[in-house]
PyMOL Python script that loads the backbone (N, CA, C, O; Angstrom):
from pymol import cmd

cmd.read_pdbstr("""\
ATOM      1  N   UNK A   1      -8.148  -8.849   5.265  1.00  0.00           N
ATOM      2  CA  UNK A   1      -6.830  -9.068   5.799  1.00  0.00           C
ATOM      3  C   UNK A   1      -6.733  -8.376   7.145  1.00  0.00           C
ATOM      4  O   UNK A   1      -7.214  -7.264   7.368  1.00  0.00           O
ATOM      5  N   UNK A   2      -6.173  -9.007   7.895  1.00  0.00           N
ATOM      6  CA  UNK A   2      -5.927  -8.575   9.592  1.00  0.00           C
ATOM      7  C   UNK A   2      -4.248  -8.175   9.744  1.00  0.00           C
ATOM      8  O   UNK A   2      -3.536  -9.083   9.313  1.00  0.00           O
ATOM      9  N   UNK A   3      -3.650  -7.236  10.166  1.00  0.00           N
ATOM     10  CA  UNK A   3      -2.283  -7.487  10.740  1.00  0.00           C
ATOM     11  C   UNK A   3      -2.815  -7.231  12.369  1.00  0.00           C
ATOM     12  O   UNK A   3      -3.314  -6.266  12.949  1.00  0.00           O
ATOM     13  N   UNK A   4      -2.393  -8.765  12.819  1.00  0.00           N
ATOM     14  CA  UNK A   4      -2.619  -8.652  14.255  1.00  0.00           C
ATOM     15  C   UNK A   4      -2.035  -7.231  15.398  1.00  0.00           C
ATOM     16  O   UNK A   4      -1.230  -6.585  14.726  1.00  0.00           O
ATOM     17  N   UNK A   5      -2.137  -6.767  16.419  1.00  0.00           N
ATOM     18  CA  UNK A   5      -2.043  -6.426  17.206  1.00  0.00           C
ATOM     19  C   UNK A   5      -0.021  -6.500  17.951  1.00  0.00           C
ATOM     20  O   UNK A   5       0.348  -7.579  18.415  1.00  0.00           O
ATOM     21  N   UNK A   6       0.382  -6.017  17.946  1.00  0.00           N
ATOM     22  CA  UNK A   6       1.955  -6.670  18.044  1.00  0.00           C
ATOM     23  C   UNK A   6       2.454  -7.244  16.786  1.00  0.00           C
ATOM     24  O   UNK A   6       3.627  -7.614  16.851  1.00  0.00           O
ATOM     25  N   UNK A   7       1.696  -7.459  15.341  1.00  0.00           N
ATOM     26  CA  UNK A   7       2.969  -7.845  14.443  1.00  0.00           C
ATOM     27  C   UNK A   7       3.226  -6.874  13.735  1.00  0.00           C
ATOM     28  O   UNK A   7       2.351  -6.026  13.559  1.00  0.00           O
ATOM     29  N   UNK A   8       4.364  -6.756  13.203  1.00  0.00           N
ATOM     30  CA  UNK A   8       4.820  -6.322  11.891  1.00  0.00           C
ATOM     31  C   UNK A   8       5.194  -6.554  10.408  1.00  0.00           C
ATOM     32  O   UNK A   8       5.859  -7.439   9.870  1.00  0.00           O
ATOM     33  N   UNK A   9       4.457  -5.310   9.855  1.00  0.00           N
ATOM     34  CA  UNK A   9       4.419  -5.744   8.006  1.00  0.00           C
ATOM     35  C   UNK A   9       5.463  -5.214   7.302  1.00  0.00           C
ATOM     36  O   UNK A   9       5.440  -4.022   6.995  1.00  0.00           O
ATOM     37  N   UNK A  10       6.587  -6.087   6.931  1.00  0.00           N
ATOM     38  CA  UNK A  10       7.738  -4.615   5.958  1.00  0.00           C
ATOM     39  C   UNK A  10       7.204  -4.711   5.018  1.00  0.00           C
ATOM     40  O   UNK A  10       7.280  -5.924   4.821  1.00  0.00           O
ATOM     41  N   UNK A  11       6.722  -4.342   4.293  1.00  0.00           N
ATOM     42  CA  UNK A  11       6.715  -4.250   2.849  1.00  0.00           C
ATOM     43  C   UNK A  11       5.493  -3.790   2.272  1.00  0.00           C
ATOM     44  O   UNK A  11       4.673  -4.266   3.057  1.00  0.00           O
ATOM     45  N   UNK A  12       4.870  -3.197   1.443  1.00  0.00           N
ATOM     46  CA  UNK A  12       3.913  -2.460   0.740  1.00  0.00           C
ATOM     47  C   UNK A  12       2.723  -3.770   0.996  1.00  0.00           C
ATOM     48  O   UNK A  12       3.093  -4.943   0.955  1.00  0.00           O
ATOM     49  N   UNK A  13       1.343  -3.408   1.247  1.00  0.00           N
ATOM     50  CA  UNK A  13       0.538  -4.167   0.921  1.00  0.00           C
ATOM     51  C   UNK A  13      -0.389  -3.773  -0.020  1.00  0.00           C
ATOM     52  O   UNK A  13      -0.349  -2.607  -0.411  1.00  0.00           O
ATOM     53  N   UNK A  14      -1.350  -4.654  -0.524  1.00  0.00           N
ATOM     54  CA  UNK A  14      -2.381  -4.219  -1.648  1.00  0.00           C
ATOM     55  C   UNK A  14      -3.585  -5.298  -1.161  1.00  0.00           C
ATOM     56  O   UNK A  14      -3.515  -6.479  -0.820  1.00  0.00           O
ATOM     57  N   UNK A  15      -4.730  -4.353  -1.283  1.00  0.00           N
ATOM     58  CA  UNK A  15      -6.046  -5.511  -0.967  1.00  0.00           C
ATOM     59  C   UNK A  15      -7.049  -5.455  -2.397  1.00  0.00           C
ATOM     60  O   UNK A  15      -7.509  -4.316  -2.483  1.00  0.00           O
ATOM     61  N   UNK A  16      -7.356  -6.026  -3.137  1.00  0.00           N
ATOM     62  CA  UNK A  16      -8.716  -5.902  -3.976  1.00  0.00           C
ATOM     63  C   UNK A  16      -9.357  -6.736  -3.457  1.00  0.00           C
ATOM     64  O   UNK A  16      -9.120  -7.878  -3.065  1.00  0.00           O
ATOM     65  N   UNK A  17     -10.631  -5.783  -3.478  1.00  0.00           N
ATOM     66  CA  UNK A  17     -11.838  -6.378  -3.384  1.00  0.00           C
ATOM     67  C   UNK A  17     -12.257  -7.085  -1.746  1.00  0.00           C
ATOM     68  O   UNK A  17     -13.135  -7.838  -1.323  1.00  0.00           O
ATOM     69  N   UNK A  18     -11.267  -6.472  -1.256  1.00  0.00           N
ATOM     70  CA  UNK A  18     -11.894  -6.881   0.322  1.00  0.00           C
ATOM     71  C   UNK A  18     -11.185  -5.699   1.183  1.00  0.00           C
ATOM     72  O   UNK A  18     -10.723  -4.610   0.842  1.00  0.00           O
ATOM     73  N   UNK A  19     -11.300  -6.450   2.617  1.00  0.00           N
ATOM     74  CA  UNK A  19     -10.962  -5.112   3.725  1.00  0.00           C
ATOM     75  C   UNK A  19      -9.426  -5.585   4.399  1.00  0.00           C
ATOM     76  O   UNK A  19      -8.652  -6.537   4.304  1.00  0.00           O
ATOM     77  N   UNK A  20      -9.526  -4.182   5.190  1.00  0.00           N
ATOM     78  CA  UNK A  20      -7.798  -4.703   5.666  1.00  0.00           C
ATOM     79  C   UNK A  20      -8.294  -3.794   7.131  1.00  0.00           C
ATOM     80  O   UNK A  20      -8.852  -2.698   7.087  1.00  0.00           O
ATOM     81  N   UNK A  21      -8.005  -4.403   8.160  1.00  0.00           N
ATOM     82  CA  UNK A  21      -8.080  -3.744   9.706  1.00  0.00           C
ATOM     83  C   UNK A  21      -6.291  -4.064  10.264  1.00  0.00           C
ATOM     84  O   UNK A  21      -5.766  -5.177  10.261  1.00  0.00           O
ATOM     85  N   UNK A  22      -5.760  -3.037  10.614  1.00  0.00           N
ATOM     86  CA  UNK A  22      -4.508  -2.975  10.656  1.00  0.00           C
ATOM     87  C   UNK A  22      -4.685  -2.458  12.120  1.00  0.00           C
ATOM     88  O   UNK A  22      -5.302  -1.441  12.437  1.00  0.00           O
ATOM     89  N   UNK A  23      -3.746  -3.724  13.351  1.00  0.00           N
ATOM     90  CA  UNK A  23      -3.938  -3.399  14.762  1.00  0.00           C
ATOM     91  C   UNK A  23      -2.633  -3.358  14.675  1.00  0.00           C
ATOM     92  O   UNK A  23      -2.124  -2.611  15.511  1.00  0.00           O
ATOM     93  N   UNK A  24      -1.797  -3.967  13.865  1.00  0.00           N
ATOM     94  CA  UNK A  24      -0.138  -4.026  14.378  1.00  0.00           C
ATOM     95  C   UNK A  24       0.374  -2.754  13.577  1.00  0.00           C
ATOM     96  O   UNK A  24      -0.194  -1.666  13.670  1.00  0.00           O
ATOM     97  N   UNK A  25       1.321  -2.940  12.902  1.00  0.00           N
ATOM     98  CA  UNK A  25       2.116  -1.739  11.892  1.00  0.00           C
ATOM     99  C   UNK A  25       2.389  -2.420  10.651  1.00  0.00           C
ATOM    100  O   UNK A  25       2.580  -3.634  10.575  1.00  0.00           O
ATOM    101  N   UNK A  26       2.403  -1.715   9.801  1.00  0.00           N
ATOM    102  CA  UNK A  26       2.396  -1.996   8.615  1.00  0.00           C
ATOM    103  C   UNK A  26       3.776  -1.045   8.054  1.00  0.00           C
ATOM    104  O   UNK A  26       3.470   0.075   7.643  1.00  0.00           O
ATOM    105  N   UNK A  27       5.282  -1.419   8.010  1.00  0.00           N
ATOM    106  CA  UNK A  27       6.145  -0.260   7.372  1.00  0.00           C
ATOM    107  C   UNK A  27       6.127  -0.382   5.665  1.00  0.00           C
ATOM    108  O   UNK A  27       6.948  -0.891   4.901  1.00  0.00           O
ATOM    109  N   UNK A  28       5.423  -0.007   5.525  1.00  0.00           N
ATOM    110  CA  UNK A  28       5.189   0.316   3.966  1.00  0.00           C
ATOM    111  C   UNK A  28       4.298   1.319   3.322  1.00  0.00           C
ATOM    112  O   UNK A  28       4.252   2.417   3.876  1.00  0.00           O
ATOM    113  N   UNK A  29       3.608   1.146   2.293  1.00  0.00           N
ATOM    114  CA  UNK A  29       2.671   1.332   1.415  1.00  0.00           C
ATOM    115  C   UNK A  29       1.200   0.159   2.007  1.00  0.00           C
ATOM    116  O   UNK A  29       1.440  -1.012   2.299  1.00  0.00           O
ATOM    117  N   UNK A  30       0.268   0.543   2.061  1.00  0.00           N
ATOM    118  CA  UNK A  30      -1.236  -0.064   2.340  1.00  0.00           C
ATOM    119  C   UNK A  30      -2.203   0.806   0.849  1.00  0.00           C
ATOM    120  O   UNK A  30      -2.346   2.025   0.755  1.00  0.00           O
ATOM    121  N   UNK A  31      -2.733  -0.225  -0.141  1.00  0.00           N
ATOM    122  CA  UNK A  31      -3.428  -0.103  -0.946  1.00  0.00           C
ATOM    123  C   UNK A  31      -4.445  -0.537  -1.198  1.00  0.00           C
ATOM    124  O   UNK A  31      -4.376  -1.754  -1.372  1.00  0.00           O
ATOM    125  N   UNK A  32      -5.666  -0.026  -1.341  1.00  0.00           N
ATOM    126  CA  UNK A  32      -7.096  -0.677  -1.295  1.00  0.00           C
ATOM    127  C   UNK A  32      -7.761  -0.068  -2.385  1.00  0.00           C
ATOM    128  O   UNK A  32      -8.070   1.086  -2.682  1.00  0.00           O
ATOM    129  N   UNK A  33      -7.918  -1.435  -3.003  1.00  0.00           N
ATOM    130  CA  UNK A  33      -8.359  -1.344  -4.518  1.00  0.00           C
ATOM    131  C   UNK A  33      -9.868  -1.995  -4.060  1.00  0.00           C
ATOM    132  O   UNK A  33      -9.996  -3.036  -3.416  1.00  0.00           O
ATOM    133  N   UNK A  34     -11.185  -0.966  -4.642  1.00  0.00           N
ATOM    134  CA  UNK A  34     -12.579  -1.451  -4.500  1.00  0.00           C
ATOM    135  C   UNK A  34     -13.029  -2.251  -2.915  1.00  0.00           C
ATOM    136  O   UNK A  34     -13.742  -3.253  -2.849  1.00  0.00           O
ATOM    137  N   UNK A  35     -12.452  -1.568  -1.781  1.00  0.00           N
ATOM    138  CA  UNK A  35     -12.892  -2.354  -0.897  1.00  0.00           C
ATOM    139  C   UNK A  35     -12.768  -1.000   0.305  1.00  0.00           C
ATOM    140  O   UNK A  35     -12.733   0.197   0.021  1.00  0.00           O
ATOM    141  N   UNK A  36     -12.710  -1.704   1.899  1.00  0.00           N
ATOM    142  CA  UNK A  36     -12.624  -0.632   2.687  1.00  0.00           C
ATOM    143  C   UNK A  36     -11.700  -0.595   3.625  1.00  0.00           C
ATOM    144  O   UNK A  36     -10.860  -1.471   3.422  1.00  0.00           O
ATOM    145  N   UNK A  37     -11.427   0.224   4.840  1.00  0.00           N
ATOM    146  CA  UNK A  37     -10.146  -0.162   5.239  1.00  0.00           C
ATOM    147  C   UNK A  37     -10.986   0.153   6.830  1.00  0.00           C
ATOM    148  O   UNK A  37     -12.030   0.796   6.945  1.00  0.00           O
ATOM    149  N   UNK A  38     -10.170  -0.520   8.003  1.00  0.00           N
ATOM    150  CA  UNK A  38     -10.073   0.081   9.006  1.00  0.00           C
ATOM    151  C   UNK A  38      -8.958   0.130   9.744  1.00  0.00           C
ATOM    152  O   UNK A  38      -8.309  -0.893   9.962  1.00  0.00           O
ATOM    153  N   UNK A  39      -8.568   1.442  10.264  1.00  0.00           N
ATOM    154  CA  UNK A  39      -7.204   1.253  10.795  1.00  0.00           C
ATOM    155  C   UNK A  39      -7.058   2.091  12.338  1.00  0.00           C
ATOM    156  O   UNK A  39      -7.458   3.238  12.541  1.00  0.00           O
ATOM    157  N   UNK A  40      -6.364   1.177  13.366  1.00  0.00           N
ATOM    158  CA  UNK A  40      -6.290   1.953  14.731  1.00  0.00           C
ATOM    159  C   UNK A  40      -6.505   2.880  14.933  1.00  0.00           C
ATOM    160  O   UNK A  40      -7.439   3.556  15.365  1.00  0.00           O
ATOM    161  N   UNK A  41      -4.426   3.088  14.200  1.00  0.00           N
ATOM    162  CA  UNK A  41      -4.621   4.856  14.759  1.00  0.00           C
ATOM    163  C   UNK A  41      -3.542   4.983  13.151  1.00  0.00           C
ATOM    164  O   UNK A  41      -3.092   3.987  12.584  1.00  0.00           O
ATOM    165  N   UNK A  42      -3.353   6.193  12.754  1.00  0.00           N
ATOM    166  CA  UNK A  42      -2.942   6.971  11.673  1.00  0.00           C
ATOM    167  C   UNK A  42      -0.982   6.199  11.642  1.00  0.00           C
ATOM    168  O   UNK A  42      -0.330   5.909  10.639  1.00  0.00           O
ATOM    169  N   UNK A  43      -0.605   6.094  12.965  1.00  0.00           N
ATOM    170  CA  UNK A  43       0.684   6.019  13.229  1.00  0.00           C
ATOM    171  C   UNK A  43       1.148   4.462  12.702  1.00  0.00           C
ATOM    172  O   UNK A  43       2.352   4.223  12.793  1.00  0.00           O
ATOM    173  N   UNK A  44       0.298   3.430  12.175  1.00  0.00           N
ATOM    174  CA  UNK A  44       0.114   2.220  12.335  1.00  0.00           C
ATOM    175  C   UNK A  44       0.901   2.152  10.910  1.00  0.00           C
ATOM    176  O   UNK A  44       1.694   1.212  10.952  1.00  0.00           O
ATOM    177  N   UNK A  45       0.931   2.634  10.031  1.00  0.00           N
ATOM    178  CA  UNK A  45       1.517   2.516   8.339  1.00  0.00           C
ATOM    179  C   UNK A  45       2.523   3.824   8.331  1.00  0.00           C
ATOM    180  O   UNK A  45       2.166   4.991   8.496  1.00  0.00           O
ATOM    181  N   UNK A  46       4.129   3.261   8.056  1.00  0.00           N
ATOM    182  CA  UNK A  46       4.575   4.309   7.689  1.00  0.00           C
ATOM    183  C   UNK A  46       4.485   5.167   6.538  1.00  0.00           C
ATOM    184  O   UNK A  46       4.680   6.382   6.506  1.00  0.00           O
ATOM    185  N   UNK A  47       4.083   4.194   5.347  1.00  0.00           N
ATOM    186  CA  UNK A  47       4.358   4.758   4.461  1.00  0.00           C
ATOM    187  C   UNK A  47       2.900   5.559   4.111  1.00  0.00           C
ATOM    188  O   UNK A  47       2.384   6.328   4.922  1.00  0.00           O
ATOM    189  N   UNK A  48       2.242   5.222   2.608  1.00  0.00           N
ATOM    190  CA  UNK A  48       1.010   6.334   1.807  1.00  0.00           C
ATOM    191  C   UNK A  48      -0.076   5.156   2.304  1.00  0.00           C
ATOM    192  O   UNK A  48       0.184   3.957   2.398  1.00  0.00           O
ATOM    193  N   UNK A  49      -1.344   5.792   2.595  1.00  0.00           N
ATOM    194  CA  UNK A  49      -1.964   4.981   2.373  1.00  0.00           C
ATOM    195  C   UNK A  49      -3.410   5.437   1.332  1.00  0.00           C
ATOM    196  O   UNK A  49      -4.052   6.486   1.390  1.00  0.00           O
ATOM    197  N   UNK A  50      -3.560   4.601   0.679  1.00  0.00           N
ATOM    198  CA  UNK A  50      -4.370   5.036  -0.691  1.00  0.00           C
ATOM    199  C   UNK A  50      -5.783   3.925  -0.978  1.00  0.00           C
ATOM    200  O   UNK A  50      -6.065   2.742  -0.787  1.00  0.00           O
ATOM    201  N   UNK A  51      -6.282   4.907  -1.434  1.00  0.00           N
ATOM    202  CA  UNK A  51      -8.050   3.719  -1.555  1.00  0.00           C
ATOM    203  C   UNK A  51      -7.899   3.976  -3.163  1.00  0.00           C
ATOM    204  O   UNK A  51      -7.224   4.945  -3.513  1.00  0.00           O
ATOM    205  N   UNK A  52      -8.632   2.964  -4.362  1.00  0.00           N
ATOM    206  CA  UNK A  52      -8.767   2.894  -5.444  1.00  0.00           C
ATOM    207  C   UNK A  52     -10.250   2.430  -5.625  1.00  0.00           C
ATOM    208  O   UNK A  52     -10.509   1.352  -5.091  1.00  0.00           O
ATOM    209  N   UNK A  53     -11.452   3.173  -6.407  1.00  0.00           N
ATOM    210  CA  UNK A  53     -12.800   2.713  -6.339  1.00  0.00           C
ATOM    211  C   UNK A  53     -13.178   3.022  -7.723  1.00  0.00           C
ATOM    212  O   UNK A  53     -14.359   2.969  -8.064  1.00  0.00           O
ATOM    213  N   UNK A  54     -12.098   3.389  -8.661  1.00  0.00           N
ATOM    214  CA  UNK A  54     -12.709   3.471  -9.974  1.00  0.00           C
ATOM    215  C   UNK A  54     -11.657   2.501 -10.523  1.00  0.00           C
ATOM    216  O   UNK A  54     -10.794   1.919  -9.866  1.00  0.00           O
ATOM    217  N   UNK A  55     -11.932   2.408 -12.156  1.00  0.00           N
ATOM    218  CA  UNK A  55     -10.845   1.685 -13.109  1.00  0.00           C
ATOM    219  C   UNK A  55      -9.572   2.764 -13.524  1.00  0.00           C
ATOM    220  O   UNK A  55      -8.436   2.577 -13.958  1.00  0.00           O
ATOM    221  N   UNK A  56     -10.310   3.909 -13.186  1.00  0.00           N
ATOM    222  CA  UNK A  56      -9.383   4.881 -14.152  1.00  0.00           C
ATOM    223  C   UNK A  56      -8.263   5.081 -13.171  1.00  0.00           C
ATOM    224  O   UNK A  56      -7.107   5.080 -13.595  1.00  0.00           O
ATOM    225  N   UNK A  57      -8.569   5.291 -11.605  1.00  0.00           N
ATOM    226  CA  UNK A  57      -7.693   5.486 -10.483  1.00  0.00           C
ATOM    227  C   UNK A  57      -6.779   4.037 -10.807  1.00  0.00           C
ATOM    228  O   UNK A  57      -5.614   4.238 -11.153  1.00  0.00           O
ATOM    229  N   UNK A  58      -7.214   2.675 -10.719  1.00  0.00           N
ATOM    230  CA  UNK A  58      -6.135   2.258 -10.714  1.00  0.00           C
ATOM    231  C   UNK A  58      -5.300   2.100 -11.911  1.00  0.00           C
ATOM    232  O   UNK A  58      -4.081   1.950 -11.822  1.00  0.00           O
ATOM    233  N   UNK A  59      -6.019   2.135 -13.189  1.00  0.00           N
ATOM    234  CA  UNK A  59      -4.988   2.094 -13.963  1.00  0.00           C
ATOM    235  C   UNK A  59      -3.467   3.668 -13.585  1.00  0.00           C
ATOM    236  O   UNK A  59      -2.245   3.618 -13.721  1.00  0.00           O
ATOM    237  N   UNK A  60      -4.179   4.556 -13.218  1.00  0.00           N
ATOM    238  CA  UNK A  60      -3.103   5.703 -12.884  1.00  0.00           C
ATOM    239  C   UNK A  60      -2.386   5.226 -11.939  1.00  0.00           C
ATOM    240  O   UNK A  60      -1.362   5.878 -11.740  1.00  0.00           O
ATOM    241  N   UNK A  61      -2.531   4.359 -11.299  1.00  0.00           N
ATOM    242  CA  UNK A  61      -1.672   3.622 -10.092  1.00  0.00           C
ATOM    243  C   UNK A  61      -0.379   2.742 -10.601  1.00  0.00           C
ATOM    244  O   UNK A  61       0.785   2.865 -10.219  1.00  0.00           O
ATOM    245  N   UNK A  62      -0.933   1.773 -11.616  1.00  0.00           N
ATOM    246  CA  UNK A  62       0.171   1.026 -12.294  1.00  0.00           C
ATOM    247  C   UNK A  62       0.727   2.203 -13.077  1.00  0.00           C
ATOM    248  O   UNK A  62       1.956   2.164 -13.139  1.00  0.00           O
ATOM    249  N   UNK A  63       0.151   3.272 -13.710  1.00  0.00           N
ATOM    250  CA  UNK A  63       1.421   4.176 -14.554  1.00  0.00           C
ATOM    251  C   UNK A  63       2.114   4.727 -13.941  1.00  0.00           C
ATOM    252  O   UNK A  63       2.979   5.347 -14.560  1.00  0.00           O
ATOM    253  N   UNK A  64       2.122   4.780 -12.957  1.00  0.00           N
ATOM    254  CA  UNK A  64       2.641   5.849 -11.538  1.00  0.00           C
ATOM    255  C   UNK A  64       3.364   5.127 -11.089  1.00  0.00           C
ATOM    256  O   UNK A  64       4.508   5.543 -11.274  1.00  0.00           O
ATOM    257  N   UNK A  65       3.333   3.645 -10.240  1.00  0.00           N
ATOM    258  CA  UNK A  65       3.949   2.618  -9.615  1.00  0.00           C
ATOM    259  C   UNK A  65       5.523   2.152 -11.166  1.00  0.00           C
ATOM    260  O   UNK A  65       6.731   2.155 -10.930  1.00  0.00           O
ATOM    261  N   UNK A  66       4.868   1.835 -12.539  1.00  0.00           N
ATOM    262  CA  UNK A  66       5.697   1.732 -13.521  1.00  0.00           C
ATOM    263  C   UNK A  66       6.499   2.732 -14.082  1.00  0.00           C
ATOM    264  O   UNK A  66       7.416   2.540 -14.881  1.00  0.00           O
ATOM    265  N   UNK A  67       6.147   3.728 -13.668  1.00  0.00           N
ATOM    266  CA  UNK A  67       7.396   5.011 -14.004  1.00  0.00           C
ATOM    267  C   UNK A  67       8.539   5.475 -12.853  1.00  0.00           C
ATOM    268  O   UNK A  67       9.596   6.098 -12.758  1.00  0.00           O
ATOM    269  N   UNK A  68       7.516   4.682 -12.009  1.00  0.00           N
ATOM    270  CA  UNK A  68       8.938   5.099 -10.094  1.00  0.00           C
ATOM    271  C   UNK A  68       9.619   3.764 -10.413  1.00  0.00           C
ATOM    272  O   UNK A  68      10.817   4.019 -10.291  1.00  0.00           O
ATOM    273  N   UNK A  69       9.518   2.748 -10.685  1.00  0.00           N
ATOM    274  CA  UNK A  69      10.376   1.457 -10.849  1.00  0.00           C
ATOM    275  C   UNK A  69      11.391   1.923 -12.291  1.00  0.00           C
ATOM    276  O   UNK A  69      12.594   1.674 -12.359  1.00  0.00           O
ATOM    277  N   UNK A  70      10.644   2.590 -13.300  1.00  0.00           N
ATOM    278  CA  UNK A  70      11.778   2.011 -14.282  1.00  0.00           C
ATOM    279  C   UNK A  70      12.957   3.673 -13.663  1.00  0.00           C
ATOM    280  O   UNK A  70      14.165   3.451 -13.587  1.00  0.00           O
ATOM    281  N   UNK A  71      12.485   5.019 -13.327  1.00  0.00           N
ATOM    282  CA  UNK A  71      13.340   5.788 -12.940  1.00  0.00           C
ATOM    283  C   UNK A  71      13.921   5.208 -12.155  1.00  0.00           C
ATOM    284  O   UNK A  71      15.091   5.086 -12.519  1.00  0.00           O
ATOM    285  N   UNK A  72      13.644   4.562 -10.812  1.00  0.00           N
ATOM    286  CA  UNK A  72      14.691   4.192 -10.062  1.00  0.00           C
ATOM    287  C   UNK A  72      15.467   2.963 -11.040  1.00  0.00           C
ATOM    288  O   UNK A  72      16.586   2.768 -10.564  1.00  0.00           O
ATOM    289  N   UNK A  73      15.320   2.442 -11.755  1.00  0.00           N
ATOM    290  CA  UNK A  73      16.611   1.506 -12.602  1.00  0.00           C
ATOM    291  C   UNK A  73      17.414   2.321 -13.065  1.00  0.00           C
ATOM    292  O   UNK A  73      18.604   2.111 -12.828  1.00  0.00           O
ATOM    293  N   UNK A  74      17.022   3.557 -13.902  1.00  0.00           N
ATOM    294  CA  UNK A  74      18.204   4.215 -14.506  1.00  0.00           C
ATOM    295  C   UNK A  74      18.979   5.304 -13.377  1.00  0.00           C
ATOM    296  O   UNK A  74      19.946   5.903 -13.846  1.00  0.00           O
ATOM    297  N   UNK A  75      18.658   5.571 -12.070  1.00  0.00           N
ATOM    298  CA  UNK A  75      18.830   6.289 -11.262  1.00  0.00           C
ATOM    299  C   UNK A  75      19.966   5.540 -10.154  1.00  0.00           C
ATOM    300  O   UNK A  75      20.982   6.105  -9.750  1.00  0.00           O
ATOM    301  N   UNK A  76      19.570   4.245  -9.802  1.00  0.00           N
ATOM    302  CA  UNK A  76      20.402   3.577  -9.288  1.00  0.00           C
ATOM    303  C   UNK A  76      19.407   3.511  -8.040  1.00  0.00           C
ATOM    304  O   UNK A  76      19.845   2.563  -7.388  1.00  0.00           O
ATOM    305  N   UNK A  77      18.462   3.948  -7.469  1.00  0.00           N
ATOM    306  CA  UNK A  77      18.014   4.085  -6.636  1.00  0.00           C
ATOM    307  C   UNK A  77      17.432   3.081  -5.784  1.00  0.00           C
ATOM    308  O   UNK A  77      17.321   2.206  -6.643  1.00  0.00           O
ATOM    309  N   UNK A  78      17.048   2.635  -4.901  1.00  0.00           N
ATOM    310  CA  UNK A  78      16.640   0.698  -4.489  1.00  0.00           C
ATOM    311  C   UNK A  78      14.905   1.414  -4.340  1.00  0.00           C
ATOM    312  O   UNK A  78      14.649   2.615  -4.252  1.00  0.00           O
ATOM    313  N   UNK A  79      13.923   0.293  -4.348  1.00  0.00           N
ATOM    314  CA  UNK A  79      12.657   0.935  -4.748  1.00  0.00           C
ATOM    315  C   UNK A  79      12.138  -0.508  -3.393  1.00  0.00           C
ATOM    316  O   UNK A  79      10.967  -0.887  -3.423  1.00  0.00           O
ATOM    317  N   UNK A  80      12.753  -0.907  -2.735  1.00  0.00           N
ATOM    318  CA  UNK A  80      12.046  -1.318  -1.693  1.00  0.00           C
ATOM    319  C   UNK A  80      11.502  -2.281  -2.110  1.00  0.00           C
ATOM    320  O   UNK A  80      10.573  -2.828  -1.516  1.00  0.00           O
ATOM    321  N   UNK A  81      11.915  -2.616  -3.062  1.00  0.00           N
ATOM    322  CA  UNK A  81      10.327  -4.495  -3.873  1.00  0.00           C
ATOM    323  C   UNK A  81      11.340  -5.403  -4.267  1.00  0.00           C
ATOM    324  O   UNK A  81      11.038  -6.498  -4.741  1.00  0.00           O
TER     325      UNK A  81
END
""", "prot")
cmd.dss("prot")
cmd.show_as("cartoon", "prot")
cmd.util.cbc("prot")
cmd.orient("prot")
């Protein structure tokens, strides 16, 4: 996956199994499950950016990602998805 040079990404991305080179911005979350990343400069993703290369990492990802969604329901909180 490419985000060109001048565009912009709102929203969280996720890659399995391939690469992501990020020239534009990305305002979210960038996730790379079993693959590699290249990115400009650090300033390019606002949000986390995270690599996943085992099974066990990502399953801790969905328990982690599924416990911030159901707290923010009982919290009232908006979760950005």
């Amino acid at each position: 996956m490419v985000v060109p040079e001048g565009e912009v990404v709102s929203g969280d991305i996720v890659v399995k199994n391939g690469e992501i080179r990020i020239e534009g911005q990305v305002d979210g979350d960038v996730t790379i499950i079993n693959g590699e990343r290249y990115l400009a400069s650090a300033g390019d993703v606002t949000g986390e950016i995270e690599e996943i290369d085992q099974v066990f990492s990502w399953l801790w990802y969905h328990i982690k990602k599924t416990a911030f969604n159901v707290s923010s329901f009982f919290t009232g909180e908006d979760t950005g998805t």
